[in-house]
C-alpha positions in Angstrom: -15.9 -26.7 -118.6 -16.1 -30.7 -118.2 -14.4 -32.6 -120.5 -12.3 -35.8 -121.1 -9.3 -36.4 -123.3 -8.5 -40.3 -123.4 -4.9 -40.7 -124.1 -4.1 -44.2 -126.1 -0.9 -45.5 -126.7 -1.1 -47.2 -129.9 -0.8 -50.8 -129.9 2.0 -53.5 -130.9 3.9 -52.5 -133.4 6.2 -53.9 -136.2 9.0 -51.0 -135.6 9.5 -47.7 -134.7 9.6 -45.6 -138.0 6.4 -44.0 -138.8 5.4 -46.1 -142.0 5.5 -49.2 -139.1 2.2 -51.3 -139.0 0.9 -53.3 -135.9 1.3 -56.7 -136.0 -1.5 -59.3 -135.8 -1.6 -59.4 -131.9 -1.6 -55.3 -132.6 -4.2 -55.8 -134.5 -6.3 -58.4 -131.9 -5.4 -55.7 -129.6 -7.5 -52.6 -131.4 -10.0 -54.7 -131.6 -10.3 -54.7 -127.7 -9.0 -51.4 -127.5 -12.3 -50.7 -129.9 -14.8 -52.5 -127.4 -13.1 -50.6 -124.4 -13.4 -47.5 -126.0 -17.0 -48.1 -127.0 -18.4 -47.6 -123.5 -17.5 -43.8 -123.9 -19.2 -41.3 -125.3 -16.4 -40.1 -127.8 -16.8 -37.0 -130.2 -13.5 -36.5 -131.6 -10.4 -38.6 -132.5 -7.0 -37.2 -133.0 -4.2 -39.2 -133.8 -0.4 -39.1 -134.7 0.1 -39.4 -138.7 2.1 -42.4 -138.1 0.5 -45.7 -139.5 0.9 -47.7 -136.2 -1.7 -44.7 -134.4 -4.2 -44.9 -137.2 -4.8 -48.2 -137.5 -4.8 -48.6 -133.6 -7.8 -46.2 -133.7 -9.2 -47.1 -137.0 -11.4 -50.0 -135.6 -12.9 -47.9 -132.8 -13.5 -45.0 -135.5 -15.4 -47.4 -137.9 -17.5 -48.4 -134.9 -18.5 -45.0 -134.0 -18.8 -43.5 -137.2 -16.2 -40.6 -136.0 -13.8 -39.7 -139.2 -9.7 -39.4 -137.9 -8.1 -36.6 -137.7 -4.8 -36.5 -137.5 -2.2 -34.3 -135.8 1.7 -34.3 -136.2 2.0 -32.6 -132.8 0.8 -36.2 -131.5 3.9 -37.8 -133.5 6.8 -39.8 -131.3 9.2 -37.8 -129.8 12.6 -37.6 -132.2 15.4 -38.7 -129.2 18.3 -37.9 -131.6 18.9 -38.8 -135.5 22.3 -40.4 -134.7 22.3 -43.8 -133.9 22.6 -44.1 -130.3 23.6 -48.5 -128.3 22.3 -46.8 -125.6 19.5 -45.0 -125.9 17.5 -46.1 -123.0 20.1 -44.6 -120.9 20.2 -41.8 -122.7 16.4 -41.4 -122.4 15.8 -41.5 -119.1 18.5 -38.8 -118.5 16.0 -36.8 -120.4 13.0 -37.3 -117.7 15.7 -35.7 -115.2 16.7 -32.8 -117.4 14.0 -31.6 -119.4 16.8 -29.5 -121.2 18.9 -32.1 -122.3 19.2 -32.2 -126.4 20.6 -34.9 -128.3 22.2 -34.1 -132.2 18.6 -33.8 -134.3 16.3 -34.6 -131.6 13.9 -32.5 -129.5 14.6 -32.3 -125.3 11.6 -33.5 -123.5 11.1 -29.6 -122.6 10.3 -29.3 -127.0 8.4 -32.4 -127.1 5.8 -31.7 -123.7 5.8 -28.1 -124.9 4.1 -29.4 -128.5 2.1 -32.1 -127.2 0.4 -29.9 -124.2 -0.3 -27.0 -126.8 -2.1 -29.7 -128.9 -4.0 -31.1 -125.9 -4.6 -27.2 -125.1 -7.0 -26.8 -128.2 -8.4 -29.8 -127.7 -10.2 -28.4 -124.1 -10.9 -24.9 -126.1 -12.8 -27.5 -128.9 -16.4 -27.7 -129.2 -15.7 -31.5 -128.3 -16.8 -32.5 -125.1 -14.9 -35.7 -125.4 -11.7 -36.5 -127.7 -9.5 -39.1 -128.3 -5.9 -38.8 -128.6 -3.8 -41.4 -130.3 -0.2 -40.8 -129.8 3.3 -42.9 -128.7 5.2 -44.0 -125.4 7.7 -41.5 -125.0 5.5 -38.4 -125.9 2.7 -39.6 -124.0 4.8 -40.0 -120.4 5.7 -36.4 -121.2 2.5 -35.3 -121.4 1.3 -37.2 -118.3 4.4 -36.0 -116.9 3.3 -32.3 -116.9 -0.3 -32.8 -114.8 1.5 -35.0 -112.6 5.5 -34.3 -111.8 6.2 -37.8 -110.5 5.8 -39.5 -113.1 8.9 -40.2 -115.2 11.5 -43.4 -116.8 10.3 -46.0 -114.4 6.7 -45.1 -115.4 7.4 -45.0 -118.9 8.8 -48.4 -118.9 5.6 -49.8 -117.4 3.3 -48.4 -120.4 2.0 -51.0 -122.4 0.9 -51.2 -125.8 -1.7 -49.8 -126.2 -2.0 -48.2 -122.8 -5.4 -45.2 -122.2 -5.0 -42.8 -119.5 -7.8 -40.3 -119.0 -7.3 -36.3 -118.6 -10.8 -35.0 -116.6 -10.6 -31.1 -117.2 -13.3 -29.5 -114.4 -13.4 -26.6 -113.0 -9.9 -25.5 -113.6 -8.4 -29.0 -112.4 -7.1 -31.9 -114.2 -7.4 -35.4 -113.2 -5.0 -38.0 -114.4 -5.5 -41.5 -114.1 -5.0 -44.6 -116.2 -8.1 -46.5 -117.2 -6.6 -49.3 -119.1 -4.0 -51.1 -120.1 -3.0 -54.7 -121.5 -1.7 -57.2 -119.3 1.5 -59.4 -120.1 -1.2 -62.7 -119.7 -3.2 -61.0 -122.4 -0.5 -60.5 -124.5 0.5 -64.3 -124.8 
């Protein structure tokens, strides 16, 4: 079995709840998230329900005449459903205990447990070659579990979008980020 699943972290975003579209530079930025893309050969794109994922993969889908799925296994990770100042603290003590359960949320155990399963069935596909559109948060805990060092310092340095690829061979997995946006092309 060889096969690639390119991992995109959607692109600038007006917010955070799921109904959230990108903004115009998000929208600049699928566009060249759309030309990257088009140098692969792509069979299959899965994305998170949430309107910020779809439209960050709509242009590339267009292009290649692939229809989007979509997948709520791929949706952000829920931290907690209480309001929470400080959150970011709170969130990277969850990339040190994988356990650790805020009131209404999902530990980063829940969340890497429903993202890999949905990765899982995209290697037993017939598709040779998917892409994944997904978040920040959910997406570190994915890379997290083919590679253990990664954690809250690498999560603060995705960007928006962000495309790491997952090389399945021969009963190995290789991780490695093929693009990302600079801060000088953001401005």
């Amino acid at each position: 079995m060889d096969k690639k699943i390119y991992i995109v972290r959607h692109c600038q975003a007006e917010g955070q709840p799921p109904e959230s579209k990108l903004t115009a530079e998000g929208i600049k930025q699928a566009e060249r998230l759309a030309d990257f893309l088009s140098s692969f050969k792509v069979d299959r794109i899965i994305s998170s329900p949430f309107l910020r994922a779809v439209e960050t993969i709509r242009p590339f889908a267009q292009k290649a005449t692939i229809e989007i799925e979509t997948d709520e296994r791929l949706a952000e990770r829920v931290l907690s459903s209480s309001s929470m100042p400080d959150w970011l603290e709170k969130l990277k003590l969850t990339f040190n205990d994988l356990d650790l359960k805020y009131e209404g949320g999902e530990s980063s155990k829940e969340a890497m447990d429903r993202i890999i399963q949905a990765v899982n069935e995209k290697i037993e596909s017939h598709a040779q070659n998917s892409v994944l559109v997904t978040h920040g948060n959910i997406m570190s805990l994915l890379l997290k579990s083919y590679n253990k060092s990664f954690g809250f310092d690498e999560w603060l340095q995705l960007s928006n979008p962000d495309v790491y690829c997952l090389s399945f061979k021969n009963n190995e997995v290789l991780c490695e980020r093929i693009w990302r946006v600079l801060k000088s092309e953001e401005a």
